[in-house]
LOMIVO-62505 format. One record per residue (C-alpha): x, y, z. Coordinates in steps of 0.25 Angstrom, whole numbers. Example, Ala and Ser with C-alpha at 12.3 -4.5 7.8 and 13.67 -1.06 7.14 Angstrom:
BEGIN
+-------+-------+-------+
|     x |     y |     z |
+-------+-------+-------+
|    49 |   -18 |    31 |
|    55 |    -4 |    29 |
+-------+-------+-------+
% end
This chain:
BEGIN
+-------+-------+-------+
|     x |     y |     z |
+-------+-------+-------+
|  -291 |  -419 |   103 |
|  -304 |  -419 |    96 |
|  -317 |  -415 |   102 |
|  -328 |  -423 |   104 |
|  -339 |  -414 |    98 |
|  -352 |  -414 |    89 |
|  -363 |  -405 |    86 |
|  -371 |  -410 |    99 |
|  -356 |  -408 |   107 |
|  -349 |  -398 |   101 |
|  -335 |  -392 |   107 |
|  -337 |  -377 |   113 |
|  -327 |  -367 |   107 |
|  -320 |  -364 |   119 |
|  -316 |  -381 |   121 |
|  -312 |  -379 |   106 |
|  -303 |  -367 |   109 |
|  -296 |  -374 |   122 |
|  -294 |  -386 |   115 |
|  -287 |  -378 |   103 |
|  -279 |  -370 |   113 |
|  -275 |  -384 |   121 |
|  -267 |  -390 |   106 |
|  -261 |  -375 |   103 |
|  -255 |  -374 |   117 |
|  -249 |  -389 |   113 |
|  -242 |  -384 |   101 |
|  -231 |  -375 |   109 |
|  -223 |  -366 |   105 |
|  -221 |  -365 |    88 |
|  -214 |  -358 |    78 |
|  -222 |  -349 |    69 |
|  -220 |  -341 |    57 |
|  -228 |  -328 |    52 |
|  -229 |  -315 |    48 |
|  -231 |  -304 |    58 |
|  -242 |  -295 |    59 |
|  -249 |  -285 |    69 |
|  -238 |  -285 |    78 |
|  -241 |  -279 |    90 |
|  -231 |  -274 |   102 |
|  -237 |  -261 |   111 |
|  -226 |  -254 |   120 |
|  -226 |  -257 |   136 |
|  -232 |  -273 |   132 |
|  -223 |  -286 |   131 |
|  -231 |  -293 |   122 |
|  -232 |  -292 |   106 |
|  -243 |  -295 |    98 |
|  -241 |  -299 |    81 |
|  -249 |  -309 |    72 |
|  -241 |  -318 |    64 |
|  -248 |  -323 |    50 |
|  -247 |  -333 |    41 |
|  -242 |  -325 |    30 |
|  -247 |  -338 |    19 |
|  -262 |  -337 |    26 |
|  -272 |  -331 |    33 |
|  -267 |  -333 |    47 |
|  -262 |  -327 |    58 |
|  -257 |  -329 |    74 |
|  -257 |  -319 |    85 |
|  -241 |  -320 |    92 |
|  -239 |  -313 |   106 |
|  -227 |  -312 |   110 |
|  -218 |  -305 |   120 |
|  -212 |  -292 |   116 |
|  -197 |  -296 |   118 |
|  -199 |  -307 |   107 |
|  -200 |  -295 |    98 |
|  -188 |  -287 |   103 |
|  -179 |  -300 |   101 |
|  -183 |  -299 |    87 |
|  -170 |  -294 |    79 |
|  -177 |  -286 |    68 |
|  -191 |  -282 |    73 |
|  -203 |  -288 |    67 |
|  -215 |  -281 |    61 |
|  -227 |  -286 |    52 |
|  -225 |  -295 |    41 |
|  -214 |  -299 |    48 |
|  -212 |  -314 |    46 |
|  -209 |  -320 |    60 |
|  -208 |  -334 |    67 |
|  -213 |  -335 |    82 |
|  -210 |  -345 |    91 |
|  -224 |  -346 |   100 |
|  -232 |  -353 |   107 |
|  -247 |  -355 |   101 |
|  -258 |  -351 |   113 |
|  -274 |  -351 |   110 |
|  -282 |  -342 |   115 |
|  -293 |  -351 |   118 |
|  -305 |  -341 |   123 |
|  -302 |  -333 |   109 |
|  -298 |  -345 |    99 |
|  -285 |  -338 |    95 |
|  -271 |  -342 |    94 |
|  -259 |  -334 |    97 |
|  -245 |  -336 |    97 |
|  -235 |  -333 |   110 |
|  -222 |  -331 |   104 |
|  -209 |  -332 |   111 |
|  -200 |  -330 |   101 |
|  -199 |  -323 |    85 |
|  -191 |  -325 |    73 |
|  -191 |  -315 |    61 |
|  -190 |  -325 |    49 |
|  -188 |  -320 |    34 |
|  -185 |  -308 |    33 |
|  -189 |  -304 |    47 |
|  -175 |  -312 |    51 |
|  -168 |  -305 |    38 |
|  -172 |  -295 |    47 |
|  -167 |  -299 |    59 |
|  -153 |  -301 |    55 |
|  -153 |  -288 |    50 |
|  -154 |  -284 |    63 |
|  -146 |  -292 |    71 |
|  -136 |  -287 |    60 |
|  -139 |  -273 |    63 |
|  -137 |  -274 |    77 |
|  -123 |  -279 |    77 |
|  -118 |  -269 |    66 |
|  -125 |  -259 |    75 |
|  -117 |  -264 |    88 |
|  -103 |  -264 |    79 |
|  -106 |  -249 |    76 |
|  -107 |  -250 |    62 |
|  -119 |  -241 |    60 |
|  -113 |  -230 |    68 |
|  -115 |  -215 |    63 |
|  -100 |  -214 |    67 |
|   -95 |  -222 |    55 |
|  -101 |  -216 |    47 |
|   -94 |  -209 |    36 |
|   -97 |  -197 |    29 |
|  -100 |  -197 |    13 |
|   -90 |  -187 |     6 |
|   -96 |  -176 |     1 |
|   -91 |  -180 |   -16 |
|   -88 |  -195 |   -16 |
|   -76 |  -195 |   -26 |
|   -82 |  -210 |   -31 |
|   -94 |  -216 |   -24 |
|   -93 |  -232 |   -23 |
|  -108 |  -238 |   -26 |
|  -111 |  -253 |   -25 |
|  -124 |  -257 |   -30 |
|  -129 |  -267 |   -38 |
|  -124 |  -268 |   -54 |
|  -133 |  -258 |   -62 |
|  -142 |  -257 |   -49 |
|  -152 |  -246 |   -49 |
|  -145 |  -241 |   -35 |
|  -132 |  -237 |   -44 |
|  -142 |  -230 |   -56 |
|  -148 |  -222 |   -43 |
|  -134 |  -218 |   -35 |
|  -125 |  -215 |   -49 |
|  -135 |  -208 |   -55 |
|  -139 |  -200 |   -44 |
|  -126 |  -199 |   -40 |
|  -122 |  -194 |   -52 |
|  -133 |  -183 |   -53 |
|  -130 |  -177 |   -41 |
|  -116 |  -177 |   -44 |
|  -111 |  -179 |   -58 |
|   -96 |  -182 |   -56 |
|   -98 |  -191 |   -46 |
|   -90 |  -206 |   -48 |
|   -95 |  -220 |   -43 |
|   -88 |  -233 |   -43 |
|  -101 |  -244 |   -44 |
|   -96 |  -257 |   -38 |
|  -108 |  -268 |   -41 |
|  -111 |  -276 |   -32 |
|  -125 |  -287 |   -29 |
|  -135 |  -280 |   -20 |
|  -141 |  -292 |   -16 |
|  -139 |  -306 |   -13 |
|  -130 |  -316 |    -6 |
|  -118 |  -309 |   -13 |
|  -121 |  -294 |   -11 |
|  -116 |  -291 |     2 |
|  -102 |  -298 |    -3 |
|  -102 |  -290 |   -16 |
|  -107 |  -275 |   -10 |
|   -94 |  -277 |     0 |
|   -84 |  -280 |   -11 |
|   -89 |  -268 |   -20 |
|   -87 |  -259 |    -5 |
|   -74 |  -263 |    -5 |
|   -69 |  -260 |   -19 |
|   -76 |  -246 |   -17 |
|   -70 |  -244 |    -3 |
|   -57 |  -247 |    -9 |
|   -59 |  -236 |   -19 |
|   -51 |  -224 |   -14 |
|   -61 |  -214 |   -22 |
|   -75 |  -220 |   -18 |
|   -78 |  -211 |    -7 |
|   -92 |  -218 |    -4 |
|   -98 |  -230 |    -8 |
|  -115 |  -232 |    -9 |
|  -119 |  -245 |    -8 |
|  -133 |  -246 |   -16 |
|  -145 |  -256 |   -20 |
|  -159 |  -255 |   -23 |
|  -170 |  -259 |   -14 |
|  -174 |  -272 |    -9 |
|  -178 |  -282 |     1 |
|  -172 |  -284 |    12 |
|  -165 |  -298 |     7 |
|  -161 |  -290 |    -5 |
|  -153 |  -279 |     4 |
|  -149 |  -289 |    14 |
|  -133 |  -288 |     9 |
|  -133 |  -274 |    13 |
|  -136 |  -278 |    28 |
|  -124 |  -289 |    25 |
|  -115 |  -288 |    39 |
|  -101 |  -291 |    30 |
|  -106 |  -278 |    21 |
|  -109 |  -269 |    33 |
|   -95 |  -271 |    38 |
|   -90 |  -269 |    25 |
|   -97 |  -256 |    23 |
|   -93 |  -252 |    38 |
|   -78 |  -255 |    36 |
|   -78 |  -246 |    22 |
|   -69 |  -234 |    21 |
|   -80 |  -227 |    13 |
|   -92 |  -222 |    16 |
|  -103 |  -231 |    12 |
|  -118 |  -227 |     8 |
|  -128 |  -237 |     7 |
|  -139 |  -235 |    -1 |
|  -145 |  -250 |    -1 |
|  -161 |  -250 |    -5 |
|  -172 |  -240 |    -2 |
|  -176 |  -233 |     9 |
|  -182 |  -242 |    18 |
|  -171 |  -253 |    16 |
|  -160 |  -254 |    27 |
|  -150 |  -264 |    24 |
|  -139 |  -262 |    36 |
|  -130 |  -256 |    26 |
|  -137 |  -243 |    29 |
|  -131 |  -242 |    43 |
|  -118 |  -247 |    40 |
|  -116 |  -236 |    28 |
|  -111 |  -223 |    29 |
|  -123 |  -215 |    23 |
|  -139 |  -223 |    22 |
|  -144 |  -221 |     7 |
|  -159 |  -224 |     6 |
|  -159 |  -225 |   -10 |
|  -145 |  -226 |   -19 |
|  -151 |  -212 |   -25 |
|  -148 |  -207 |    -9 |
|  -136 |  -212 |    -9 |
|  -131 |  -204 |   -21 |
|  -138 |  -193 |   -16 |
|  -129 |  -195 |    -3 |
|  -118 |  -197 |    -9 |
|  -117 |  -187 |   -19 |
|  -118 |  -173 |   -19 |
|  -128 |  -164 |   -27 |
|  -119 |  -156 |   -37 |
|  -132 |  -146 |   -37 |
|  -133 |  -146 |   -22 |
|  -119 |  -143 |   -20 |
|  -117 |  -133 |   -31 |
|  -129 |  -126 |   -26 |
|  -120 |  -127 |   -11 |
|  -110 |  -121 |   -17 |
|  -116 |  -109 |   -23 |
|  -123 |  -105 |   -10 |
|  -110 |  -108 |    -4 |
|  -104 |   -98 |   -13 |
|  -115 |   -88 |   -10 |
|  -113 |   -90 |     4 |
|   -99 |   -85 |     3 |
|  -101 |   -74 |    -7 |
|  -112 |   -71 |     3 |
|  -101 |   -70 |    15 |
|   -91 |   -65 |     8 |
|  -101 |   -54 |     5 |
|  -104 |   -52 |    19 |
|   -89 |   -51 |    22 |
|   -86 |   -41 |    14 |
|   -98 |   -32 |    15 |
|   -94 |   -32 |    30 |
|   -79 |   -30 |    30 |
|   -82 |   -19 |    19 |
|   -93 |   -13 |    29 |
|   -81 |   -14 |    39 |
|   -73 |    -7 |    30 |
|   -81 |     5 |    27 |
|   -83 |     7 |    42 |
|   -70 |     8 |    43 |
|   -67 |    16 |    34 |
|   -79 |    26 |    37 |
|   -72 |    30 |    48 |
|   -66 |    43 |    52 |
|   -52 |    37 |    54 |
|   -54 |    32 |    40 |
|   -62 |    42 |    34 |
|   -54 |    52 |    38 |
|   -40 |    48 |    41 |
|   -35 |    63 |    48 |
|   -48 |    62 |    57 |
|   -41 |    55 |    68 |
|   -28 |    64 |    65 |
|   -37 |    77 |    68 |
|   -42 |    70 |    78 |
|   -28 |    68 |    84 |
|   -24 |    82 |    81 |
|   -37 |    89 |    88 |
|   -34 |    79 |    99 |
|   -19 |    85 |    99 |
|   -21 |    99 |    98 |
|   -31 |    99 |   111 |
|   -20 |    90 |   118 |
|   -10 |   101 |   113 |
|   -20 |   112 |   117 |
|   -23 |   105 |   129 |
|    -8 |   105 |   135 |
|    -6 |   118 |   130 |
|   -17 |   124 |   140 |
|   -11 |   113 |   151 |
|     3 |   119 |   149 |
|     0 |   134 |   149 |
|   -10 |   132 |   163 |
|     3 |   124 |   169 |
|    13 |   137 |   166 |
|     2 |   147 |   170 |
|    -1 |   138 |   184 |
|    15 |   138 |   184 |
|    17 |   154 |   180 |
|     9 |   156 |   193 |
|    15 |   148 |   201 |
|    29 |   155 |   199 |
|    22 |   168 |   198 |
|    16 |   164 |   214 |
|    30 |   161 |   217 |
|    37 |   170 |   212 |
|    28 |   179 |   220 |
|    29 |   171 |   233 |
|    43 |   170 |   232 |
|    43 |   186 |   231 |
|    35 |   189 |   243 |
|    45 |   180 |   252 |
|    60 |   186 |   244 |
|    67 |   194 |   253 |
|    67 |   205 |   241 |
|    52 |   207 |   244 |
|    55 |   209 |   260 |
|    66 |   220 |   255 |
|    55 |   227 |   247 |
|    48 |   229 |   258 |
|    58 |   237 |   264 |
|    64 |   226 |   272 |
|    82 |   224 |   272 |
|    90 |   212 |   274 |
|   102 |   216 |   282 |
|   115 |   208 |   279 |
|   130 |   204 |   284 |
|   138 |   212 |   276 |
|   150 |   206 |   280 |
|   143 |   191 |   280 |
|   148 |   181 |   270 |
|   132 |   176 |   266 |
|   128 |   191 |   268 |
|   119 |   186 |   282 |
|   107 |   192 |   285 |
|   106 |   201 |   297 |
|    96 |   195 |   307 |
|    99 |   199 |   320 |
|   104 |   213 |   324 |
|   114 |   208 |   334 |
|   121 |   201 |   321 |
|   127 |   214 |   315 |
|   138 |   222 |   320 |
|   140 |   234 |   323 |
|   147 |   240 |   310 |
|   144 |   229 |   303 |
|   141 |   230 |   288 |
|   128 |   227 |   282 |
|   121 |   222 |   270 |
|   105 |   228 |   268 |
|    97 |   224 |   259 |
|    86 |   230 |   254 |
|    75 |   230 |   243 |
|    83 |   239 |   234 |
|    98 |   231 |   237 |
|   108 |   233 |   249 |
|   116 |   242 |   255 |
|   126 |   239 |   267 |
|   125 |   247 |   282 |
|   133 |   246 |   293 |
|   126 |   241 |   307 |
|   127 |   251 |   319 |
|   130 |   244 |   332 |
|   116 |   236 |   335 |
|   116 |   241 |   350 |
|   116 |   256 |   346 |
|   103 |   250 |   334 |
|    96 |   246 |   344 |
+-------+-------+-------+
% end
């Protein structure tokens, strides 16, 4: 509604600013597109602060909105960002500023390029698809190496030549194929297959130049992930420059940053492994050197030994040993007869001092029964006869005597 006013009735600002906030608040909630700049989000707060410009002019809006609408956001947003924000306009009357409360946000452009992308990614993820555990080793000297690029692109220049000037001999089977476009990711997956039918393409690099993101968008096709996911050969991708990511990357076997790294991966240096094998070679010598140095060191140890040296050493020490065993039971034996000659000789003695011929010598006489068949020894006086015939015997032999009658002895 217009105001009454004049020169001698003017309007103060702060009715101007109310009035100004009471139509904004009547527009509701509205679409707006912009581009993003000076976004803002500090950790431990719930609200987010950006200002969305005019990208055709001069002008530009300051958006809050609540954290979460953010994190719903498929592919995050940053500046220059192009964006569409459902909001509700408020005034802020005491300042004369308008802001915009957003409830919801949209990526547009290439920001929902983006998007996709992501949702894309997410799923692939989910399947497993970009798992370490499939991924397959490159051999170490592809026989062939599959490469599908563009016709007479500056990506098959860089891999073939650089391939080749690392490792002259090596073969490739080019298979051209469009790199960008509607038909790209249609013709890229029919080259695949010829190659992965190949029984002597051991690898296959997928290369292109750099580009925008449209341009590299059929390498993120989802039919061409699966399709590089179900080969039977390892596949390296070696799509655009470093800071290019088409989801290829993840799918592959082996991430090339440029097609001159993916040569460089795929091929060996001949130099490099030349100069492998001739430390290799040293390494051995070097062993083998040990080896023998040692087993001969062994060898003359051994052979400096007395056993060795001197081979009747151990056979004079043998006989020395003999001799003194010899000389040793010489001494045992002649000890033992002497301990034994005394003994008879102390016997022998014994058994003369108790002989009855020793008790003769003594002047003592062993009466005997002449007459008696065992010759009995006279032990009793009152055993002879008179008249009977007796045996004496004395020291120097016997003699016979006649016994008188034994009452007329007495």
């Amino acid at each position: 509604m217009a105001l009454d006013t004049s020169a001698e009735k003017p309007a103060p600002v702060r009715v101007v600013s109310q009035l100004i906030g009471q139509w904004v608040h009547r527009l509701g909630p509205i679409w707006v597109e912009g581009q993003v700049t000076q976004l803002s989000r500090r950790p431990g707060t719930q609200t987010a602060f950006l200002t969305l410009r005019d990208p055709a002019a001069e002008v530009s809006l300051q958006v809050t909105c609540p954290t979460r609408v953010l994190d719903a956001i498929d592919a995050p947003i940053g500046d220059g960002a192009r964006i569409v924000v459902h909001a509700k306009p408020s005034w802020y009357f005491t300042r004369g500023t308008l802001s915009l409360a957003a409830a919801e946000i949209r990526p547009v452009g290439l920001g929902e390029l983006l998007a996709r992308l992501e949702r894309l990614r997410r799923i692939l993820a989910a399947e497993g698809l970009f798992g370490v555990e499939r991924k397959r080793a490159l051999p170490f000297l592809p026989r062939v190496i599959g490469l599908i690029c563009g016709r007479d692109s500056k990506a098959e220049h860089d891999v073939v030549e650089n391939a080749r000037r690392r490792w002259p001999g090596v073969r490739f089977q080019v298979e051209a194929a469009a790199v960008q476009g509607p038909s790209a990711a249609g013709q890229v997956m029919e080259a695949l297959r010829v190659l992965d039918n190949n029984a002597e393409v051991d690898v296959v690099i997928i290369a292109r130049g750099g580009g925008s993101v449209e341009d590299l968008l059929p390498f993120s096709d989802e039919a061409l992930l699966r399709a590089v996911a179900a080969a039977r050969t390892p596949v390296v991708s070696a799509v655009g420059h470093e800071g290019d990511n088409p989801l290829l990357d993840l799918v592959a076997d082996v991430r090339a940053s440029t097609p001159t790294d993916a040569a460089k991966r795929v091929v060996p240096d001949v130099s490099e492994e030349l100069l492998r094998v001739r430390q290799s070679r040293q390494r051995l010598r070097a062993c083998v050197r040990q080896l023998i140095d040692r087993e001969q060191a062994g060898l003359d140890a051994t052979r400096s030994r007395p056993a060795l040296a001197d081979a009747a050493h151990s056979i004079r020490i043998r006989a020395e040993e003999l001799d003194r065993l010899r000389e040793r039971t010489r001494r045992t034996v002649r000890h033992l007869l002497d301990r034994a000659a005394d003994e008879v000789t102390h016997t022998r003695a014994r058994v003369r001092a108790l002989s009855p011929a020793a008790t003769l010598e003594r002047g003592y006489a062993v009466v005997q029964h002449a007459d008696s068949a065992d010759s009995a020894v006279v032990r009793d006086p009152h055993d002879v006869a008179a008249g009977e015939t007796l045996r004496i015997l004395v020291a120097g032999g016997e003699f016979p005597a006649t016994a008188s009658d034994p009452a007329t002895a007495e």
